[in-house]
C-alpha positions as CSV (number, residue, x, y, z in Angstrom):
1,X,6.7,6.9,14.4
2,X,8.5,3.5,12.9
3,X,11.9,3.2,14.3
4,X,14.1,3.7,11.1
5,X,16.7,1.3,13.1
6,X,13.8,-1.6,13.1
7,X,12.8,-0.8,9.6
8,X,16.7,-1.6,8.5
9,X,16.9,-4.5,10.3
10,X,13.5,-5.9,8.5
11,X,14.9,-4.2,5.5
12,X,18.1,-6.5,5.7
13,X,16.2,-9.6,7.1
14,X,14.6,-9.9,4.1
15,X,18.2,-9.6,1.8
16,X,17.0,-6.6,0.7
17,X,19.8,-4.1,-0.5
18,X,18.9,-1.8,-2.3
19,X,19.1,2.1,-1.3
20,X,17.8,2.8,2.1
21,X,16.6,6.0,2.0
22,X,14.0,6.2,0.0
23,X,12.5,3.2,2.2
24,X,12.2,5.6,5.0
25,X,10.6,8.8,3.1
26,X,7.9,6.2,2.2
27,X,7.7,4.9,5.8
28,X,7.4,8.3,6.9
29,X,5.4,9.2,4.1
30,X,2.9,6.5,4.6
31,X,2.6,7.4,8.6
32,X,1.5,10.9,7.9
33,X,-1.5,9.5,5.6
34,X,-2.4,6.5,8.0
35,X,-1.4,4.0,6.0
36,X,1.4,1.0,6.7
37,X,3.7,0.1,3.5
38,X,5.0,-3.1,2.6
39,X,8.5,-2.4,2.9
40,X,10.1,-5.8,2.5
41,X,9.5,-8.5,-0.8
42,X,7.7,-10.4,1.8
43,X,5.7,-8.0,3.2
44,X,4.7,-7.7,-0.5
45,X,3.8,-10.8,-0.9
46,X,1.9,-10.9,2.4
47,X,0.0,-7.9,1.6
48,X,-3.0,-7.4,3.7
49,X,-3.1,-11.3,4.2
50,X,-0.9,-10.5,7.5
51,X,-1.9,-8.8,10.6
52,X,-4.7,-6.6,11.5
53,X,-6.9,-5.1,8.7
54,X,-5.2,-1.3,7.5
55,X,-4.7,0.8,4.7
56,X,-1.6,-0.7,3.1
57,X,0.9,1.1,0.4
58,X,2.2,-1.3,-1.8
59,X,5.4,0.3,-3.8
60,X,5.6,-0.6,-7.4
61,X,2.9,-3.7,-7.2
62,X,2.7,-4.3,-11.1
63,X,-0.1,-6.7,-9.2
64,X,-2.5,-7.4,-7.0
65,X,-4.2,-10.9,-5.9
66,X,-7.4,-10.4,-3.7
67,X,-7.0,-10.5,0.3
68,X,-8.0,-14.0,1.8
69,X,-9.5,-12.0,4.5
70,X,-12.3,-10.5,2.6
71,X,-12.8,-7.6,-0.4
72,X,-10.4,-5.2,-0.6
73,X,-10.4,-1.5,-2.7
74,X,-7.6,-0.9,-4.6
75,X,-5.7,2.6,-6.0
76,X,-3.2,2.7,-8.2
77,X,-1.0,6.0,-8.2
78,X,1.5,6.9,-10.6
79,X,4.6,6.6,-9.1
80,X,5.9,10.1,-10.9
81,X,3.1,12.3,-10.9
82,X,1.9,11.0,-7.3
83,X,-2.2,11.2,-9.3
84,X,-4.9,8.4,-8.9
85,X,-4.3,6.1,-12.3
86,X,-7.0,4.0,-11.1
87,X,-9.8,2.7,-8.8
88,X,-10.5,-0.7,-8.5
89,X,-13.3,-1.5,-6.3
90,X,-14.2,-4.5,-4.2
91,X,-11.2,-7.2,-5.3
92,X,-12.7,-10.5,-4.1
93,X,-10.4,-13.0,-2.4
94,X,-7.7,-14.8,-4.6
95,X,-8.7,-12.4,-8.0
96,X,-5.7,-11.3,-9.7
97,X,-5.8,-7.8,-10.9
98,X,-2.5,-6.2,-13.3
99,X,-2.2,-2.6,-12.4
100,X,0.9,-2.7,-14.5
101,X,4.3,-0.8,-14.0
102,X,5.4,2.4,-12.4
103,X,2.8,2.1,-10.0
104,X,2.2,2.3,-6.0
105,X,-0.6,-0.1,-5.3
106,X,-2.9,1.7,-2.1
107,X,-5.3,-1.5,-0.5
108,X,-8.2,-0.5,1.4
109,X,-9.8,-3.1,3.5
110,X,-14.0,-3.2,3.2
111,X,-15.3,-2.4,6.0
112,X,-18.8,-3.6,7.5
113,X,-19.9,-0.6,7.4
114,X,-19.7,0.8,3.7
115,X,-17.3,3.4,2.5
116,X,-16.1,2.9,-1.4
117,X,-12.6,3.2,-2.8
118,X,-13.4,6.7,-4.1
119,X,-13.9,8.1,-0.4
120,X,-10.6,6.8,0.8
121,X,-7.9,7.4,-2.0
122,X,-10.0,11.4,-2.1
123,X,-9.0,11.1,1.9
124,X,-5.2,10.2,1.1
125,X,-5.4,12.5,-1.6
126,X,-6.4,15.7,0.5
127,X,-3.6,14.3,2.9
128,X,-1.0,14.3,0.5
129,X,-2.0,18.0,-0.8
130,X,-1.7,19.1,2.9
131,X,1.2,17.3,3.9
C-alpha cells in the first residue's frame, strides 16, 4: 500500500491544496482495483507518458491526448454514479479525445497480446462491485 505520508508530500510538491482526504480514498481505492491514479496536476499531465506501462485513473480528465508510448483504451466513469459513460478504444499517440466533465478517465495500456477496453473496465467493474 502507498504511504499516505509520501502521497502528501507529492500532493504538496506539486502546490496542490486542496482537501486531502479524498486523495487517499482514491489512492486506496485505486490499489484495491490494480490501478495507479494520477494524484498530482503533473502526474495528470504526464499520464501514462511516465514510468512503466499500468492501468492509470485519471480523476476528473475532461481530456485525454494519446500516450507517446503506444495505443491506449480509454473509460470514462461518471464520477457520481461510479457507471461506465464510455469506451474509447485504441487512442493512438498524440489524438485528443474530450470525455467532457464530471468524469474519472481509466487508461489501459495495449498490450501485445490483445485484450479490448471492454475486458478491462468489465474487470474493474466486477472489482468495484466486490470491493
Amino acid at each position: 500500500m502507498t504511504d499516505p505520508i509520501e502521497i502528501m508530500k507529492q500532493l504538496y510538491a506539486s502546490n496542490y491544496r486542496g482537501p486531502i482526504g479524498p486523495r487517499l480514498q482514491e489512492v486506496a481505492l485505486a490499489e484495491q482495483q490494480g490501478m495507479d491514479v494520477a494524484s498530482t496536476p503533473q502526474e495528470k499531465i504526464d499520464g501514462l507518458n511516465v514510468g512503466p506501462p499500468r492501468n492509470l485513473k485519471i480523476p476528473g480528465a475532461e481530456s485525454i491526448i494519446g500516450a507517446n508510448a503506444g495505443p491506449i483504451d480509454i473509460a470514462t466513469v461518471d464520477q457520481e454514479s461510479g457507471l461506465v459513460r464510455s469506451e474509447i478504444p485504441n487512442v493512438q499517440p498524440g489524438e485528443l479525445v474530450e470525455t467532457g466533465p464530471g468524469v474519472d478517465v481509466l487508461e489501459f495500456p495495449k498490450f501485445k497480446n490483445g485484450g479490448s477496453v471492454h475486458d478491462r473496465v468489465k474487470a474493474y467493474m466486477d472489482k468495484r462491485r466486490r470491493g
